[in-house]
C-alpha positions in Angstrom: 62.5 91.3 58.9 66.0 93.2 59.1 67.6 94.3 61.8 68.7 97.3 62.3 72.8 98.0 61.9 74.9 97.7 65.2 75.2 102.0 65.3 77.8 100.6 68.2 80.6 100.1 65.7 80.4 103.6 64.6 81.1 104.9 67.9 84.7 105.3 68.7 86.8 106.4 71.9 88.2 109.5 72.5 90.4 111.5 75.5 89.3 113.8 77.7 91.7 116.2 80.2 90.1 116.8 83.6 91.0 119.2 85.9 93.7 118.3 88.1 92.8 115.5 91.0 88.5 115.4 89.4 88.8 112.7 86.9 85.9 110.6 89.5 84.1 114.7 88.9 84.3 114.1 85.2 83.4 110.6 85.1 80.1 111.2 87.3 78.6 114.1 85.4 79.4 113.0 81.7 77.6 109.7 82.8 74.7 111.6 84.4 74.5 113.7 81.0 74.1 110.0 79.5 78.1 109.4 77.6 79.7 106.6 78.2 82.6 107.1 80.0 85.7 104.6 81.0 88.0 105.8 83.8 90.7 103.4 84.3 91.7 102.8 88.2 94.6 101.8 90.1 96.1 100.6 93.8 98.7 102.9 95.0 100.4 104.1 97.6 100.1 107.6 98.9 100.9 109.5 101.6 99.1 111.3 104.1 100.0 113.1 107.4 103.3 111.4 106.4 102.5 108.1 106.6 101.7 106.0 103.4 98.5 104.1 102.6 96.9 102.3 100.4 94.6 104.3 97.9 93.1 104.0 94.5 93.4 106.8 91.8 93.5 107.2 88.5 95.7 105.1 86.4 96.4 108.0 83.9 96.2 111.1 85.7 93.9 114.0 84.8 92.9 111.7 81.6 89.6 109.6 81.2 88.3 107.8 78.2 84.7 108.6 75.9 82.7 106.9 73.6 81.3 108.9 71.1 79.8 108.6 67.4 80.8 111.5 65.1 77.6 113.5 63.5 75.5 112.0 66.1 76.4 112.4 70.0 76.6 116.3 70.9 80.0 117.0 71.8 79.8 120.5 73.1 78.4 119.8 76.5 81.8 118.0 77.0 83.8 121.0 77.5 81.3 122.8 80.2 81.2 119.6 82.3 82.4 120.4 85.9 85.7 118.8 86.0 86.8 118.7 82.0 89.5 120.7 80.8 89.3 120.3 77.2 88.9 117.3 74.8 92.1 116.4 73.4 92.7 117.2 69.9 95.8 116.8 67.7 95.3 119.7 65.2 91.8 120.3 64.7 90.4 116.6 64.9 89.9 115.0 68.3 92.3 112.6 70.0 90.7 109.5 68.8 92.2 105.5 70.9 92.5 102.7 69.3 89.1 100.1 70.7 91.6 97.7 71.2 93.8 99.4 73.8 90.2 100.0 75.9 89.7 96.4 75.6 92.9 95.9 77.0 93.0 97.7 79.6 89.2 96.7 80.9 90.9 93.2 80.3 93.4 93.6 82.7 91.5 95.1 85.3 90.1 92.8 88.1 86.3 92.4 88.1 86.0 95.7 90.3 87.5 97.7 87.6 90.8 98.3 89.4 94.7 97.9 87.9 97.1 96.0 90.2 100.6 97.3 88.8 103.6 95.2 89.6 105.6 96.2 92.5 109.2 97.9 92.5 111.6 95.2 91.8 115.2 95.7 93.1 118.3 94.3 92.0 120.6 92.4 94.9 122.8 95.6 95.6 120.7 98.0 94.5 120.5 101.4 97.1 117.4 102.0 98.8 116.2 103.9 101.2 113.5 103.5 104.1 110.9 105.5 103.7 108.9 104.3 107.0 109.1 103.0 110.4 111.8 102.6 112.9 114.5 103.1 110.0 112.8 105.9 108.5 115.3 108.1 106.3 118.3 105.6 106.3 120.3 104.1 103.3 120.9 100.6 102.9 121.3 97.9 100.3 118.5 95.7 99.0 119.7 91.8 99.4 116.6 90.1 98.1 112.9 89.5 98.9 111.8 87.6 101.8 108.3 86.4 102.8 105.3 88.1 101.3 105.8 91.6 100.5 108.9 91.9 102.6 112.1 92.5 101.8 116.1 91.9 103.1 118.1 94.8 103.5 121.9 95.0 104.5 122.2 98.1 106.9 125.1 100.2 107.7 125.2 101.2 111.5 127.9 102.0 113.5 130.2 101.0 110.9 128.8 97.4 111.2 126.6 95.8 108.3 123.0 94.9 109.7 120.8 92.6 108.1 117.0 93.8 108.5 113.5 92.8 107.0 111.2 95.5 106.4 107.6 95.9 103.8 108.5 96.0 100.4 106.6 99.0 100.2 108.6 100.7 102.6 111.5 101.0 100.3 112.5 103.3 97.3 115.1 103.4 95.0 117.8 105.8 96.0 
């Protein structure tokens, strides 16, 4: 008995545009309408009521991968799905990724599907600024990293050079 070809290998991935901040609306109804979908996810920080927290979002905003198979799967639902803009094309033909970058990036994601990206790394002398707490708004100079996710500043104030430790990921380049 033979079995049947893997159809699977035929089927290739493609990139969709979502409407701005409804990639998660995309994702859900081209999955309910049975496509396979891959929409890759990342920690960040945000703000909020001017504070920042921790959040997870889209690693490529307002984009979202599909899998489909060319002559079979029917692609015109795709552009009336509540929260797709358009399938990208490049001319006429459909934006078409390379399988292996897919695998790569659901190869570096941790098991619940979710990117960790490297934090902000500063240069000894490098200007910051402090985007939260006490400090909030001042300039200083980044000395090096201290304990976990902390960092050494050198502070101007009064005309006397401070050192302070604040989070790492209260900090931005200046």
């Amino acid at each position: 008995m033979q079995t049947p070809p893997d159809t699977s290998s035929y089927k290739h991935w493609y990139l969709i545009h979502s409407k701005p901040r409804e990639e998660e609306v995309a994702r859900t109804n081209l999955e309910r309408q049975g496509y396979t979908v891959y929409l890759p996810l990342c920690k960040l920080l945000r703000r909020r009521l001017g504070r920042r927290i921790h959040a997870v979002g889209p690693l490529f905003p307002r984009y979202l991968f599909i899998r489909l198979e060319s002559g079979i799967d029917d692609w015109r639902p795709i552009r009336s799905t509540k929260g797709v803009a358009t399938l990208v094309r490049f001319g006429m033909e459909p934006a078409r990724v390379p399988r292996t970058l897919i695998e790569t990036l659901m190869a570096r994601a941790d098991p619940a599907g979710v990117h960790v990206l490297p934090g902000k790394e500063f240069k000894p002398g490098a200007p910051v600024r402090i985007m939260e707490g006490v400090m909030h708004d001042y300039d200083a100079i980044f000395l090096a990293r201290s304990a976990h996710d902390r960092v050494i500043l050198l502070l101007d104030i009064i005309g006397k050079q401070v050192r302070i430790e604040v989070e790492a990921a209260h900090i931005e380049a200046r």
